[in-house]
C-alpha positions as CSV (number, residue, x, y, z in Angstrom):
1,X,0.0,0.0,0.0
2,X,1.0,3.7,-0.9
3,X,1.3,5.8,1.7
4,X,2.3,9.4,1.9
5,X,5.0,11.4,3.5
6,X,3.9,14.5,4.8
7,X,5.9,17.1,7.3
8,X,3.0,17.7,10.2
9,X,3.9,20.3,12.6
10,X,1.5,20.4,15.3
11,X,0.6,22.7,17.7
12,X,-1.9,24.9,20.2
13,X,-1.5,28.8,19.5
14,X,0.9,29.6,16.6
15,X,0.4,33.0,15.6
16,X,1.6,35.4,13.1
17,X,5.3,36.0,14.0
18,X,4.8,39.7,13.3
19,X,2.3,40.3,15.4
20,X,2.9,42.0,18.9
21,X,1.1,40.1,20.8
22,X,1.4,42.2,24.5
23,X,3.0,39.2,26.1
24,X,4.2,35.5,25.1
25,X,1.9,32.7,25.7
26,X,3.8,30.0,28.9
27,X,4.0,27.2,26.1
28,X,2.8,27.1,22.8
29,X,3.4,24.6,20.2
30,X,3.8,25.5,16.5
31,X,1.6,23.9,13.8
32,X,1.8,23.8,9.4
33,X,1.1,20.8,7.1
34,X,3.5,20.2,4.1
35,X,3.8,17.4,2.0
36,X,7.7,16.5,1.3
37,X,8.8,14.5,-1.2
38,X,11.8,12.3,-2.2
39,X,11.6,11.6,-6.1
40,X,11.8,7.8,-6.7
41,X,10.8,6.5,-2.9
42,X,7.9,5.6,-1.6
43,X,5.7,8.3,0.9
44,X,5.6,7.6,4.6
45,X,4.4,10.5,7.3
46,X,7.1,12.5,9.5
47,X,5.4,13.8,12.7
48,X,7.3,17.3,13.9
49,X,6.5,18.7,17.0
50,X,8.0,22.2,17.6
51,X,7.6,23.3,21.5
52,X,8.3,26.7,22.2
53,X,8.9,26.6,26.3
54,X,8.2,30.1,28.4
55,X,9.4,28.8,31.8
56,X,8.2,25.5,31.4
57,X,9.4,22.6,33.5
58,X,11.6,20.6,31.9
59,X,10.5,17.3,32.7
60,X,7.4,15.5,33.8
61,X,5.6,16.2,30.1
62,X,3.1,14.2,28.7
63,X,2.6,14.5,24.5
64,X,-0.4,12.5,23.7
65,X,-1.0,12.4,19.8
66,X,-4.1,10.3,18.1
67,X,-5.0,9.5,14.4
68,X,-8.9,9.4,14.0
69,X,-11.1,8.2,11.4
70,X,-14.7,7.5,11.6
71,X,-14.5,8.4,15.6
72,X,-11.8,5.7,15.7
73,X,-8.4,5.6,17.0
74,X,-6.8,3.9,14.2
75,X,-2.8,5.4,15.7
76,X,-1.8,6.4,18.7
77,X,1.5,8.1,20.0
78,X,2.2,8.4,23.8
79,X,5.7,9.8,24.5
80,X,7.0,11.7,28.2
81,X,8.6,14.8,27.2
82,X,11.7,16.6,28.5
83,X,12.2,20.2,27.6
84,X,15.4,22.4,27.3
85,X,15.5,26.0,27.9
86,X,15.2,26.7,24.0
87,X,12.8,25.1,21.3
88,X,12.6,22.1,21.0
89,X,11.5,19.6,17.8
90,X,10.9,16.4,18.3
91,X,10.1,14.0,15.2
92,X,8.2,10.4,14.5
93,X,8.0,8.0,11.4
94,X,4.7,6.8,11.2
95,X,2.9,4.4,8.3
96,X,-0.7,5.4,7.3
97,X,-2.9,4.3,4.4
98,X,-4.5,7.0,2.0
99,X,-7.4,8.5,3.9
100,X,-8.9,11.6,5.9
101,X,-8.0,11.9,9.5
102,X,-8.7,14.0,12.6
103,X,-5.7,14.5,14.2
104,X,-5.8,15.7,18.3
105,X,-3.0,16.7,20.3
106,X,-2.9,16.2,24.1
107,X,0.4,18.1,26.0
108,X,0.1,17.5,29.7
109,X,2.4,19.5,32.6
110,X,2.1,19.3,36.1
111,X,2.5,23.2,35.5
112,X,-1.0,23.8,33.8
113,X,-4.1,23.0,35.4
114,X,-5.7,21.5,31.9
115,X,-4.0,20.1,29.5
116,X,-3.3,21.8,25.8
117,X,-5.5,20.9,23.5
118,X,-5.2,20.7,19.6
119,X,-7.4,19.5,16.9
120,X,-6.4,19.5,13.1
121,X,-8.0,17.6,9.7
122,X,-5.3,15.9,8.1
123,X,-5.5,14.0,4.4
124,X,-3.5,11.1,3.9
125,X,-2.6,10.9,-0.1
126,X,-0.7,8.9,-2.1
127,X,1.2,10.7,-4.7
128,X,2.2,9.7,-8.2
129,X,6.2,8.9,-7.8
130,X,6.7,10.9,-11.6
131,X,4.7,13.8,-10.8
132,X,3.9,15.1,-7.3
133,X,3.4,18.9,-5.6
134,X,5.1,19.4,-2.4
135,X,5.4,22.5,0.2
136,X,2.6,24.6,-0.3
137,X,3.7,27.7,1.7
138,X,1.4,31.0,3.0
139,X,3.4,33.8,2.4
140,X,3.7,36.7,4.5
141,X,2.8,39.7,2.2
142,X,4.4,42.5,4.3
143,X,7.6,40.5,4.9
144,X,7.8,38.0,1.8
145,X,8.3,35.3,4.2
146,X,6.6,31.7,4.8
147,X,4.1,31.1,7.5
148,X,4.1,27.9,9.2
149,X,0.8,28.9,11.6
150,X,-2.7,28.5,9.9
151,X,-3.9,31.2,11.0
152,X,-3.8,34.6,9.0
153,X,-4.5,37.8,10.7
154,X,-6.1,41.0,8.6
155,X,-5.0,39.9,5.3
156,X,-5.6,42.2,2.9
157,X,-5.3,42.8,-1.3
158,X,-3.6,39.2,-2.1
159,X,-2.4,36.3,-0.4
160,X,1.1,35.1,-2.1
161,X,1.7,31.5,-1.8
162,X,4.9,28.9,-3.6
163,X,5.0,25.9,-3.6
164,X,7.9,22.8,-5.4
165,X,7.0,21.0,-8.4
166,X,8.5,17.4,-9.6
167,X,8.3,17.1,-13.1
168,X,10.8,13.8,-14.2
169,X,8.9,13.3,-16.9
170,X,8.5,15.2,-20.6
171,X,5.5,16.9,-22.0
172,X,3.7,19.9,-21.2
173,X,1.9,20.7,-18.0
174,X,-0.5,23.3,-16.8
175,X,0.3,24.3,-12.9
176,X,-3.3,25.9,-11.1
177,X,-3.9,27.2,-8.1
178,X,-7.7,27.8,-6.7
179,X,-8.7,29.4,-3.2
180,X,-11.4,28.1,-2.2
181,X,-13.9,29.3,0.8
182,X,-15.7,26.3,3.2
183,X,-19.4,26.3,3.7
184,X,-20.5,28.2,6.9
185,X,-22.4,25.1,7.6
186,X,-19.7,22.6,7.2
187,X,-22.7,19.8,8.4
188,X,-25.2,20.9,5.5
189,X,-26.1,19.0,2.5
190,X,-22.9,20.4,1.0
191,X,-20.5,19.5,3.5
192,X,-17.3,19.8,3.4
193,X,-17.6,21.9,-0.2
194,X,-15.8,25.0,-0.8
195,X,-16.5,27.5,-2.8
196,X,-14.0,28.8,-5.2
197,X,-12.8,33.1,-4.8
198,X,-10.3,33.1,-7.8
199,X,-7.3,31.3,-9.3
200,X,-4.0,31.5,-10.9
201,X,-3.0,29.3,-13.7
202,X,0.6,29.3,-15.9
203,X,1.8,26.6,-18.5
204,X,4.7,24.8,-16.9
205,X,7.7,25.7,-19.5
206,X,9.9,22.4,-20.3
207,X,12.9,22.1,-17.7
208,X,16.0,21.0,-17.5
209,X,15.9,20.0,-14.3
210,X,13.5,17.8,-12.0
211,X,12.1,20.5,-9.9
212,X,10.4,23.6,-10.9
213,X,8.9,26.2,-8.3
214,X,5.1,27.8,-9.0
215,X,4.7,31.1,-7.0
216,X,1.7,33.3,-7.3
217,X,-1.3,35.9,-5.8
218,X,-4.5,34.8,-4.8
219,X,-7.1,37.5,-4.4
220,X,-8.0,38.2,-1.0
221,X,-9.5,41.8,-1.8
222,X,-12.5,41.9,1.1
223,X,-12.4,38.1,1.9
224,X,-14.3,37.7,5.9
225,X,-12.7,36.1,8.3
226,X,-13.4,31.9,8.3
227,X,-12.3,29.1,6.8
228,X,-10.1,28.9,3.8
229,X,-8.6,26.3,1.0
230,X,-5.5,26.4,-1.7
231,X,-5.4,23.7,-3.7
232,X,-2.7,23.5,-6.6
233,X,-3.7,21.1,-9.5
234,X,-1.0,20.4,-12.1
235,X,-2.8,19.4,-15.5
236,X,-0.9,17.2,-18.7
237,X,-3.5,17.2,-21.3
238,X,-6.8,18.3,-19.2
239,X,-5.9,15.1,-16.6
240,X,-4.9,15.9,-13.3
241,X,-1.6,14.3,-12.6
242,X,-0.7,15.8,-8.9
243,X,-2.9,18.3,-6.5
244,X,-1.8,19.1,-2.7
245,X,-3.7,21.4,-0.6
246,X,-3.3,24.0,1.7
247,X,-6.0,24.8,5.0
248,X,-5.9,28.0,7.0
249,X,-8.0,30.3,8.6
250,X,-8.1,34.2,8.1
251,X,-9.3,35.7,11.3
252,X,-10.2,38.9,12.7
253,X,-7.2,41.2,13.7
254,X,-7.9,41.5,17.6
255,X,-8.0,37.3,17.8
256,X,-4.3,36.6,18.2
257,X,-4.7,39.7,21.1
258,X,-7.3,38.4,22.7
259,X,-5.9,34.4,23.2
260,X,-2.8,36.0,24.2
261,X,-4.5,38.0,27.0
262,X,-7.4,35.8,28.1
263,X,-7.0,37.3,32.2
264,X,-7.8,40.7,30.1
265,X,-11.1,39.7,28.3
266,X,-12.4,37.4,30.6
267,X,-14.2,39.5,32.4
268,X,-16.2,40.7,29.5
269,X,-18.0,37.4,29.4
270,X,-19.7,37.5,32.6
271,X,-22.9,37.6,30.8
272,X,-22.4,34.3,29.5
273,X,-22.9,32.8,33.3
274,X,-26.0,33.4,35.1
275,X,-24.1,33.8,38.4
276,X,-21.6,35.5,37.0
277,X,-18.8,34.0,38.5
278,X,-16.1,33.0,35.6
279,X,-14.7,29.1,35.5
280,X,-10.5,29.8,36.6
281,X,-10.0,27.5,33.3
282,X,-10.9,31.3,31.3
283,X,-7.9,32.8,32.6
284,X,-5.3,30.2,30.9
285,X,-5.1,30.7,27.1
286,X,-6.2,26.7,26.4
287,X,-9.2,27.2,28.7
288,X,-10.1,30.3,27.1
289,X,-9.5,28.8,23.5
290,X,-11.7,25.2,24.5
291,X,-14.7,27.5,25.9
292,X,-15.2,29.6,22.8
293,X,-14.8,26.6,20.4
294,X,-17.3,24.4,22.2
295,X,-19.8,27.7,21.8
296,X,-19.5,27.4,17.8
297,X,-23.1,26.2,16.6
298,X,-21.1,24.0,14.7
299,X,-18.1,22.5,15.4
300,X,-16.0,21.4,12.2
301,X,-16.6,25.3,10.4
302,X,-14.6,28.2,11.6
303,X,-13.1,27.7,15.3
304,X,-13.2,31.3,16.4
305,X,-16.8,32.3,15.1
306,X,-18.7,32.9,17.9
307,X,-15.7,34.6,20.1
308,X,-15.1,36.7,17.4
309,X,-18.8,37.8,17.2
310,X,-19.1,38.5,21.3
311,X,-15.6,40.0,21.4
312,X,-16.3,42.7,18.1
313,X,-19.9,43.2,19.8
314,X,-18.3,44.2,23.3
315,X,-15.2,46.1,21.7
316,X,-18.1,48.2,19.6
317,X,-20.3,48.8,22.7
318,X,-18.7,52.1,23.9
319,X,-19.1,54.3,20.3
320,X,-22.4,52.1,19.9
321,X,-24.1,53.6,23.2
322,X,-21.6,56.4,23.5
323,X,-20.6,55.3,27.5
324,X,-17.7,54.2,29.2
325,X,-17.5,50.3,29.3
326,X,-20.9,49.7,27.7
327,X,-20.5,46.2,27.7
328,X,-20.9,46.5,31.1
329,X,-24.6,48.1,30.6
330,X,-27.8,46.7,30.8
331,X,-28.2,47.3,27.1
332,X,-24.6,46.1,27.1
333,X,-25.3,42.8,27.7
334,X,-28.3,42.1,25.7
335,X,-26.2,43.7,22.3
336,X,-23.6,40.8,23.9
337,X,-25.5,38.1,23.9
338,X,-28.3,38.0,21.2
339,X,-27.1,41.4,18.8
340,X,-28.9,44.4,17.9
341,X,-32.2,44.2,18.4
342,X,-34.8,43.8,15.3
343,X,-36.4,47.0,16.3
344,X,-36.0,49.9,18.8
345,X,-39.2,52.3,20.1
346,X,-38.3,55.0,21.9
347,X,-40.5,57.5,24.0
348,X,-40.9,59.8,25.9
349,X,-43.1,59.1,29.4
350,X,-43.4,61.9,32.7
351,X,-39.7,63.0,31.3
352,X,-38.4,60.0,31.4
353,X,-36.7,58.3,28.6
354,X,-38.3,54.8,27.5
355,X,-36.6,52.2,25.3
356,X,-38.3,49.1,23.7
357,X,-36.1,46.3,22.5
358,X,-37.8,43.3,20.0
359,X,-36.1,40.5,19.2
360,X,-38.0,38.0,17.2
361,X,-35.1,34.8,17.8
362,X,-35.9,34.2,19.9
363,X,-38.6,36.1,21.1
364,X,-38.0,38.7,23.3
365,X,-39.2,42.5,24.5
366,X,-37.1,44.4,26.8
367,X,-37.5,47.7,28.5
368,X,-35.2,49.9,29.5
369,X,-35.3,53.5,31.2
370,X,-33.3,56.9,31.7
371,X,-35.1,58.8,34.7
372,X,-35.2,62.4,34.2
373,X,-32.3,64.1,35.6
374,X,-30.1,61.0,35.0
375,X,-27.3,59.9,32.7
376,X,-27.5,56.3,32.3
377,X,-30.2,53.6,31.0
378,X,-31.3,51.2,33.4
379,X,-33.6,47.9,32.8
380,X,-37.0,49.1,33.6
381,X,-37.6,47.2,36.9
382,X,-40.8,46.1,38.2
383,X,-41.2,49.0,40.4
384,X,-40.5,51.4,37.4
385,X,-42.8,49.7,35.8
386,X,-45.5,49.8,38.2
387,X,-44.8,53.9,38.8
388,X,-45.4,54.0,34.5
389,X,-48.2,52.2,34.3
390,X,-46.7,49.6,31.9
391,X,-47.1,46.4,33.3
């Protein structure tokens, strides 16, 4: 059996290495999917690990690495872990047949209270030994250099991308590079379909020798943050003789801010907890990161959808309302939790201000009041209510 040989670097929060991110994450582990290749041998998978230590403890680490399919452990990979004081890669051979997998990550120290957490899809594909694609690299557009993370930050205008072709055999060949979008609902009728943005195509001149390298710009003119797909496609007389394919996510800008500061915008989600008393776990970056995945409405599409929603919602607040920590509002957390409403009523009623929120999903009426003489709204209460003659 075939199998491929693919260059998996795994990890939790790899971000954008120009980014300031206020202040570095304890541990984070680094993650990109290539596909290497060796003309003439067969394909096998190389698992790379790279673990970038903040004052971690050097010993006493537990890496715990699992190859799914069909909610099945088909592999598993248990190893202790010692760390030095600088990065540290650590590498496995493994053998797996052609297929789709769900890869999880599992880092344990006696330092954190939860462990790290990391989920990636993974395709195991057998390539054809005369032609194959290999190293599908992001490009950094400001910098002109690769990114190994999967996770792209406010890019704007064009995404450049390279990647290394193997062409040991004559003819003519047609190199094509397509960026796709996913679904928003990657559990519809059309899962796990993308929708194509643009391409870039360019006739493969003959070569002298066996490697030739396709570089390009994918338009990313007004993309919105979520899922994302390059797949390169190299054509010999309309038949596809090699593809390879790239995942990532574009995400808001303020995301790789807010993971690396989860003790700052924790608080802002005490609406989410009816006693408002926040879980410890939101203070560590992996706790804050788990919560806000598991409140997706569905889990395989975009991983930061619905913090990125709350978080832009409470960030807006303040202009929104025109007060000082609005999120923190009675309006606040109704704009927090379900939006803006579908309409507003506003009156006037003994000189005090009245406000009617209606929200239809679900539905909902609110009421909310500015007494005369005073600066702030408050939710109409029941003895405001009963003073107003609006029960």
């Amino acid at each position: 059996m075939k199998t491929l040989k693919a260059w998996i670097l795994i990890g939790v929060l790899g971000w954008l290495p120009t980014l300031a991110l206020g202040k570095a994450l304890p541990l984070s582990l680094e993650f990109a999917c290539f596909r290497k290749l060796k003309p003439g041998t067969e394909f096998n998978t190389l698992l790379q690990i790279d673990i970038l230590p903040e004052n971690a403890k050097p010993s006493n680490n537990q890496l715990v690495i699992e190859f799914r399919q069909n909610q099945k452990v088909v592999y598993q990979l248990s190893r202790q872990v010692n760390l030095g004081a600088d990065s540290r890669f650590l590498e496995y051979w493994i053998t797996l047949p052609d297929g789709h997998y769900e890869v999880s990550l599992e880092f344990h120290s006696p330092q954190y209270p939860v462990p790290l957490l990391y989920f990636r899809s993974f395709y195991a594909r057998s390539l054809n030994q005369t032609w194959a694609v290999s190293d599908i690299q992001m490009m950094n557009p400001e910098t002109g250099k690769h990114l190994l993370q999967k996770d792209l930050a406010g890019i704007n205008g064009k995404i450049p991308f390279t990647c290394d072709l193997y062409l040991s055999a004559s003819g003519l060949f047609t190199a094509r590079a397509i960026l796709y979008r996913q679904d928003e609902n990657p559990y519809s009728d059309a899962a796990g379909k993308y929708t194509s943005l643009g391409q870039v195509s360019v006739l493969i001149p003959q070569i002298r020798g066996p490697q030739f390298t396709f570089s390009g710009l994918l338009p990313s003119e007004g993309l919105e943050s979520g899922s994302y797909l390059v797949e390169v496609f190299i054509y010999q007389e309309d038949r596809i003789v090699a593809e390879a394919g790239y995942a990532f996510n574009i995400v808001w800008q303020r995301i790789p801010e807010i993971l690396a500061n989860p003790e700052q915008y924790a608080p802002f989600m005490k609406w989410k907890f009816a006693d408002q008393t926040l879980p410890e776990a939101l203070f560590t970056s992996s706790g804050f990161l788990e919560y806000w995945i598991q409140q997706n409405e569905f889990q395989g599409g975009y991983p930061y959808e619905a913090m990125e929603q709350y978080f832009q919602r409470a960030l807006a607040s303040d202009s929104l309302f025109l007060q000082a920590h609005a999120w923190n509002s009675p309006r606040g957390q109704y704009f927090l939790l379900l939006g803006e409403p579908d309409s507003i009523t506003s009156l006037l009623y003994h000189n005090d201000s009245i406000l009617i929120w209606r929200y239809t999903a679900p539905p909902l009426c609110k009421y909310f009041i500015k007494p005369e003489g005073e600066t702030t709204w408050q939710e109409l209460s029941l003895s405001h209510k009963m003073r107003l003659m609006l029960i």
